[in-house]
N, C-alpha and C positions, 0 to 999 in steps of 0.2 A: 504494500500500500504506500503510496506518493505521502509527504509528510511535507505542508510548505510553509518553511521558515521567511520569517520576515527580516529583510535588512538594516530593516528603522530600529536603533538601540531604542526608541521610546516605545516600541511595542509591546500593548499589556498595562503600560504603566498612563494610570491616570493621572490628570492634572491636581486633582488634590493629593494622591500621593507623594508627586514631588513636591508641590508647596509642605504638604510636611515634617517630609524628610529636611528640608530645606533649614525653616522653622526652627528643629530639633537641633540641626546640626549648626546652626549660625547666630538663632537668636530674630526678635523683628528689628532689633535697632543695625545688628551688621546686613541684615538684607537688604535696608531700606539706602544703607552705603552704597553697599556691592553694587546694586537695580535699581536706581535714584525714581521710584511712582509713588506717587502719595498715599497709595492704600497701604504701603509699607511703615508709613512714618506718620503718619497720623492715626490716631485710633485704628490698630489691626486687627484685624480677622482671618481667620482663612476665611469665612463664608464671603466677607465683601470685598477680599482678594482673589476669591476663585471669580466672581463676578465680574468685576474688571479686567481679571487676564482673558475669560473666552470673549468680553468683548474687545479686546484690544491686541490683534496679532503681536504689534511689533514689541512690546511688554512680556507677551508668554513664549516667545521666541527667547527673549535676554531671560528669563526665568529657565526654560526648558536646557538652554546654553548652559547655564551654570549649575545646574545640575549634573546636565555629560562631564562640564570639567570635574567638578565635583567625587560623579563616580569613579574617575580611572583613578 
């Protein structure tokens, strides 16, 4: 049986996963460094951070970026 692996490292992994991993690993005040977006640095959430990243590509791209750096 054919088994088709994906090339995308982000496959599987959700966007609130990574903001939490994130979160966990950084803190909201070094992320809000790291990815200069106000959801980061002003009153944080994941919920009204996940909110603003799927409306905003170019914000969950630099999120999703610093993640891949993150895991190697």
């Amino acid at each position: 049986m054919y088994q088709h692996t994906s090339k995308d490292p982000l496959h599987g992994i959700t966007l609130e996963m990574i903001l939490t991993r994130l979160v966990e690993q950084y803190g909201w005040d070094e992320m809000g460094r790291i990815v200069r977006i106000r959801c980061f640095n002003h009153d944080p959430s994941i919920k009204s951070s996940l909110q603003f990243l799927r409306r905003t590509p170019w914000a969950r791209k630099k999120v999703e970026a610093l993640y891949l750096r993150e895991k190697k």
